[in-house]
LUMMAR-852382 format. One record per residue: x, y, z of N, C-alpha, C in turn; residue in three letters. Coordinates in pm, whole numbers. Layout:
# residues N
+--------+--------+--------+--------+--------+--------+--------+--------+--------+---------+
|     nx |     ny |     nz |    cax |    cay |    caz |     cx |     cy |     cz | residuo |
+--------+--------+--------+--------+--------+--------+--------+--------+--------+---------+
|      X |      Y |      Z |      X |      Y |      Z |      X |      Y |      Z |     ala |
...
+--------+--------+--------+--------+--------+--------+--------+--------+--------+---------+
END
This chain:
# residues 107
+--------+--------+--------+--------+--------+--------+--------+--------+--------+---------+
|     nx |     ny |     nz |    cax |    cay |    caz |     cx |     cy |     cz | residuo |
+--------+--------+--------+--------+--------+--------+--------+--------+--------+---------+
|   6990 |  -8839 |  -2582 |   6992 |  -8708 |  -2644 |   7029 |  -8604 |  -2538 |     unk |
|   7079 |  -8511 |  -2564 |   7154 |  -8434 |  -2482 |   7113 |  -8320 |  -2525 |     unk |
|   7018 |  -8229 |  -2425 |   6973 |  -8099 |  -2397 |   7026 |  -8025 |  -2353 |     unk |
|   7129 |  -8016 |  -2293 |   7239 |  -7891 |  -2229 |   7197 |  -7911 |  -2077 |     unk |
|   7320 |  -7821 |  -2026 |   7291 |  -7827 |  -1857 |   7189 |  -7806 |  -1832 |     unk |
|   7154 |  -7875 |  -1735 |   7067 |  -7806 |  -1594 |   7070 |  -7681 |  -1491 |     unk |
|   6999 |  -7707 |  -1463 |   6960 |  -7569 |  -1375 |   7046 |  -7649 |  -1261 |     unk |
|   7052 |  -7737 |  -1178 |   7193 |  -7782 |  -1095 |   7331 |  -7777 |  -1121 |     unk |
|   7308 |  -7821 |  -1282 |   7443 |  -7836 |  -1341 |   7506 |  -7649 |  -1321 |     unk |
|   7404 |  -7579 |  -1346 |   7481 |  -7440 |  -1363 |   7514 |  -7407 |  -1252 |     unk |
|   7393 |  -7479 |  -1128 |   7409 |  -7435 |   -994 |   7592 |  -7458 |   -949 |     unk |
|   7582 |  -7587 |   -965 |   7682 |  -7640 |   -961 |   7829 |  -7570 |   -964 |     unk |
|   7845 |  -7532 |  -1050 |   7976 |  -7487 |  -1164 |   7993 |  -7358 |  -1165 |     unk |
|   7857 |  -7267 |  -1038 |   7893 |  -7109 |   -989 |   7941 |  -7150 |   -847 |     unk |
|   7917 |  -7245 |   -784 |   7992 |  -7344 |   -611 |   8116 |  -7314 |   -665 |     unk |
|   8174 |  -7413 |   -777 |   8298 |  -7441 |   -809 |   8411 |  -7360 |   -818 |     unk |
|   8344 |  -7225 |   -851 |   8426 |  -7095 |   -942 |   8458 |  -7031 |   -785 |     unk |
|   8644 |  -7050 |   -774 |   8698 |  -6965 |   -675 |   8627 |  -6832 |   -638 |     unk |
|   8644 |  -6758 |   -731 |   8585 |  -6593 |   -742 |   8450 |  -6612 |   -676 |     unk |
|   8405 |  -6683 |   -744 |   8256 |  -6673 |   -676 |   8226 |  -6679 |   -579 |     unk |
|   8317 |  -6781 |   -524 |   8266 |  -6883 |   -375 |   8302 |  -6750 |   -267 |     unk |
|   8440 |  -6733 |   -309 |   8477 |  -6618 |   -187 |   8417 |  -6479 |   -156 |     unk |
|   8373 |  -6462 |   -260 |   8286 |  -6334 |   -282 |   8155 |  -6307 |   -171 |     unk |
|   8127 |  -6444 |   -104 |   8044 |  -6441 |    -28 |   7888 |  -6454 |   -116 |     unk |
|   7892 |  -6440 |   -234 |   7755 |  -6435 |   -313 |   7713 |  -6592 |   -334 |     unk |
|   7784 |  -6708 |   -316 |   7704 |  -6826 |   -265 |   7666 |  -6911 |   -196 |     unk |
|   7621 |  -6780 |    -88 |   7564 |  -6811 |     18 |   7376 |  -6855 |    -22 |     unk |
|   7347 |  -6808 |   -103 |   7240 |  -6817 |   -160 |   7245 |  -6938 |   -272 |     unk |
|   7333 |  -6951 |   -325 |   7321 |  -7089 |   -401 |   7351 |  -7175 |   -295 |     unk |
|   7404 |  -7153 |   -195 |   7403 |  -7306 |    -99 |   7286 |  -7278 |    -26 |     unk |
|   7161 |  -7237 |    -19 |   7035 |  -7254 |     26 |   6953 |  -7325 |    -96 |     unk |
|   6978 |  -7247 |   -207 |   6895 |  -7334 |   -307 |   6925 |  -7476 |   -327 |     unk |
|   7079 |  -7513 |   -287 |   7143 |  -7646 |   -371 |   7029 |  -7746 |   -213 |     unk |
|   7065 |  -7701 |   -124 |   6932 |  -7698 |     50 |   6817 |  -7751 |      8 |     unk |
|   6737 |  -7667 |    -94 |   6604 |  -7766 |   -127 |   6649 |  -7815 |   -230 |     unk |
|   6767 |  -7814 |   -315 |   6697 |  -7930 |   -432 |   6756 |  -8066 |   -383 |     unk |
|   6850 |  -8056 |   -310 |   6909 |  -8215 |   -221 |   6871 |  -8240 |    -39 |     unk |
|   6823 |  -8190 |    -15 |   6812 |  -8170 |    136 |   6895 |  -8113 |    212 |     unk |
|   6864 |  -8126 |    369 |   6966 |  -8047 |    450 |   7089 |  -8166 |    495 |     unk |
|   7171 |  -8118 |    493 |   7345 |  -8102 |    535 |   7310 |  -8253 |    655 |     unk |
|   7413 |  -8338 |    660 |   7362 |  -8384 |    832 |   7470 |  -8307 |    927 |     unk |
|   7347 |  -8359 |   1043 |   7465 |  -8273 |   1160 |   7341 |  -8136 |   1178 |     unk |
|   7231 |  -8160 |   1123 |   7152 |  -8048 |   1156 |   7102 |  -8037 |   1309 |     unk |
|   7041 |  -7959 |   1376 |   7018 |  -8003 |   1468 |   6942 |  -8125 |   1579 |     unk |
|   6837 |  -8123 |   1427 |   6702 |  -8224 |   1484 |   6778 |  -8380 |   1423 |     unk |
|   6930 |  -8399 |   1392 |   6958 |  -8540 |   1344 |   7090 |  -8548 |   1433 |     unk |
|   7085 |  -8696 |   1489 |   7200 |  -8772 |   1546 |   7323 |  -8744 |   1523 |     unk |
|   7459 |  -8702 |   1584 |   7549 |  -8693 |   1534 |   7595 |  -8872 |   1509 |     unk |
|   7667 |  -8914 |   1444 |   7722 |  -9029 |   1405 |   7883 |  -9014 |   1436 |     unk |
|   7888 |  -9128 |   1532 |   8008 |  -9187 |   1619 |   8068 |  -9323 |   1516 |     unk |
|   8187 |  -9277 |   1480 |   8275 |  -9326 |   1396 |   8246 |  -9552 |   1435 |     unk |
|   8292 |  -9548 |   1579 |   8264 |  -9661 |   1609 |   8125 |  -9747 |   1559 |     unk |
|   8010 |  -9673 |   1541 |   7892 |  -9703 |   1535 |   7851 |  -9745 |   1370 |     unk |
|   7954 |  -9690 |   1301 |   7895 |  -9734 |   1182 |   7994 |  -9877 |   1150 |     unk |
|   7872 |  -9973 |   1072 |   7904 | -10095 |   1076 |   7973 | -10130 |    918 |     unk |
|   8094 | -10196 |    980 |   8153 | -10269 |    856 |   8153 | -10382 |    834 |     unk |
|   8173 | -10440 |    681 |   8123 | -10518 |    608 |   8249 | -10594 |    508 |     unk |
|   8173 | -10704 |    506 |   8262 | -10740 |    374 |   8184 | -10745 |    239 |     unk |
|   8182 | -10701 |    141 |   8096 | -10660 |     10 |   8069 | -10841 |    -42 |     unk |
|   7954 | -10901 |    -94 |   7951 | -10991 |   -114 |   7869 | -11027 |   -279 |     unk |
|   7881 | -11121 |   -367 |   7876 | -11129 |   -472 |   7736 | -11220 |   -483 |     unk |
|   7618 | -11118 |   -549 |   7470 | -11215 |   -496 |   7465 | -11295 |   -662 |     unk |
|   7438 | -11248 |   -771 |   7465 | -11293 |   -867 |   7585 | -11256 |   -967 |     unk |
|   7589 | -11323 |  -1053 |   7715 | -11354 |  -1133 |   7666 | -11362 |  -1299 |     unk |
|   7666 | -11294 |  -1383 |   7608 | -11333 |  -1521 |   7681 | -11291 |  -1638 |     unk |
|   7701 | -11339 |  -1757 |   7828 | -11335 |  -1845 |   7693 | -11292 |  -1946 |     unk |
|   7773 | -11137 |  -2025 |   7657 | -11093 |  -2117 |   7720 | -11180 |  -2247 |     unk |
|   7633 | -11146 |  -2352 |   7614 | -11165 |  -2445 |   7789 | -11114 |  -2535 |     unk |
|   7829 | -11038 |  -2505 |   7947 | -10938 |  -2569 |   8084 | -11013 |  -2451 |     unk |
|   8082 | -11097 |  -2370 |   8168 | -11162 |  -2280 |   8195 | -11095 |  -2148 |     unk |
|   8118 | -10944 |  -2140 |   8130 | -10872 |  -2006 |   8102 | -10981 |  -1850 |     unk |
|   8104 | -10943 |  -1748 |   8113 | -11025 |  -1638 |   8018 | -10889 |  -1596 |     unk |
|   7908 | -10936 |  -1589 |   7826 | -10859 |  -1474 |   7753 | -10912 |  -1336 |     unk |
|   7803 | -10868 |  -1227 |   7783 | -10867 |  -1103 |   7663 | -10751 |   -986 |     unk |
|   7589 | -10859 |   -896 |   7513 | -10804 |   -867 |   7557 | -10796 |   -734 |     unk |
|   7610 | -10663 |   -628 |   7676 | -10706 |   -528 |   7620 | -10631 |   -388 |     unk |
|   7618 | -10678 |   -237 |   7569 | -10636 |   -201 |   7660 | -10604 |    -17 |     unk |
|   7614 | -10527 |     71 |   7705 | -10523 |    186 |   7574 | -10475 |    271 |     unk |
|   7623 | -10594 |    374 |   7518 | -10552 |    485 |   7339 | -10626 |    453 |     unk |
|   7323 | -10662 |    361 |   7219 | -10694 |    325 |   7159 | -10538 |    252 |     unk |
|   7230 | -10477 |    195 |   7213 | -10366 |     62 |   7263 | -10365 |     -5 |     unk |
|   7189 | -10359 |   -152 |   7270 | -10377 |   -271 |   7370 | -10258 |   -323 |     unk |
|   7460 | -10299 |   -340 |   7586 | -10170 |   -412 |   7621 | -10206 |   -508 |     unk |
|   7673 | -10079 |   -547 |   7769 | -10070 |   -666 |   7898 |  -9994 |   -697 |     unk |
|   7875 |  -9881 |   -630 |   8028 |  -9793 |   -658 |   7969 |  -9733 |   -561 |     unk |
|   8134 |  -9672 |   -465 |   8150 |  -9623 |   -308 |   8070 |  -9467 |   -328 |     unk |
|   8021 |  -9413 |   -247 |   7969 |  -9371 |   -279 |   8041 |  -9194 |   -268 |     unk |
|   8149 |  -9221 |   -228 |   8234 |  -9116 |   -222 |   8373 |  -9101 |   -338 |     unk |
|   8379 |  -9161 |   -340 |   8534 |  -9219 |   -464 |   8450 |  -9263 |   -610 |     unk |
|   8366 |  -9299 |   -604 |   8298 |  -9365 |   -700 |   8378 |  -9467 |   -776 |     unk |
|   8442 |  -9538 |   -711 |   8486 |  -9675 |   -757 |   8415 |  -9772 |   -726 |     unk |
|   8461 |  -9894 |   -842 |   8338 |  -9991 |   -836 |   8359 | -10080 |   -727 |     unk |
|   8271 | -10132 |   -617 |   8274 | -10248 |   -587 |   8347 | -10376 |   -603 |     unk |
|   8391 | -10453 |   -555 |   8444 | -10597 |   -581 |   8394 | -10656 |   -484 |     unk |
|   8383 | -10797 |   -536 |   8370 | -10918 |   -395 |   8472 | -10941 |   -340 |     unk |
|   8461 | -10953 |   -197 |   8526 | -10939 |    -59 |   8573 | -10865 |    -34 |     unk |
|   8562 | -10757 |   -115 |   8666 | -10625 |    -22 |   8527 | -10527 |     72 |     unk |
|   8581 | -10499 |    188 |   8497 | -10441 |    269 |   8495 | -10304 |    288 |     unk |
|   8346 | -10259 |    312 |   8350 | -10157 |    320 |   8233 | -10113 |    429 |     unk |
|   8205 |  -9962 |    471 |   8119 |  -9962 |    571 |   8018 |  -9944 |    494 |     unk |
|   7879 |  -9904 |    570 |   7744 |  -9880 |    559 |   7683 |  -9710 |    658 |     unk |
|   7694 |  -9630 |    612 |   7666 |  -9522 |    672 |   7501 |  -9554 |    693 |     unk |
|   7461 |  -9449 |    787 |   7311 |  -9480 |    842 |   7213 |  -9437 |    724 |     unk |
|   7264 |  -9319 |    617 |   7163 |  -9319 |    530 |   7178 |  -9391 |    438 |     unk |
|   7249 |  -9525 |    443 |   7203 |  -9642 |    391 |   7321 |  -9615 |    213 |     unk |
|   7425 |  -9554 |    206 |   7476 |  -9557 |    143 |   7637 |  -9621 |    176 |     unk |
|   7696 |  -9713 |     92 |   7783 |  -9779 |    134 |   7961 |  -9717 |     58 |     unk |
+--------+--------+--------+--------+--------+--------+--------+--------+--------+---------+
END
């Protein structure tokens, strides 16, 4: 059931709006968006991350199960963490194609 946006969702979609952004007036929605997701990395009190250092992988296929309707569902994982879609592109996963593991544990 579907209640209408959120209070992120609106947050959201005043970020988005050219006019807005340049206006300098969301400077204050990027403090609020601050507590409702955390801080930025690269803050001061966290590690910068050296390109070399993050570890790559080849994505690997832990289970395998054929639904009921003939779908192929896959349980897949990299690094010894389970994934599913990149977490930047949001495309799905496949077995053997590789990908990295950033330190906050998203692949």
């Amino acid at each position: 059931m579907f209640t209408g946006p959120t209070e992120l969702d609106l947050l959201l979609a005043r970020l988005d709006d050219p006019d807005f952004t340049y206006s300098g007036r969301s400077y204050d929605d990027l403090l609020l968006l601050e507590e409702i997701m955390g801080p930025a990395i690269g803050t001061p009190n966290q590690q910068q991350v050296v390109l070399e250092d993050i570890p790559l992988g080849r994505v690997e296929v832990l289970r395998r199960r054929v639904t009921k309707d003939g779908r192929t569902k896959l349980k897949l994982a990299l690094l010894g963490v389970v994934v599913d879609k990149c977490g930047i592109c949001l495309v799905q996963f496949k077995g053997d194609a590789f990908a990295c593991l950033l330190p906050c544990r998203h692949a």
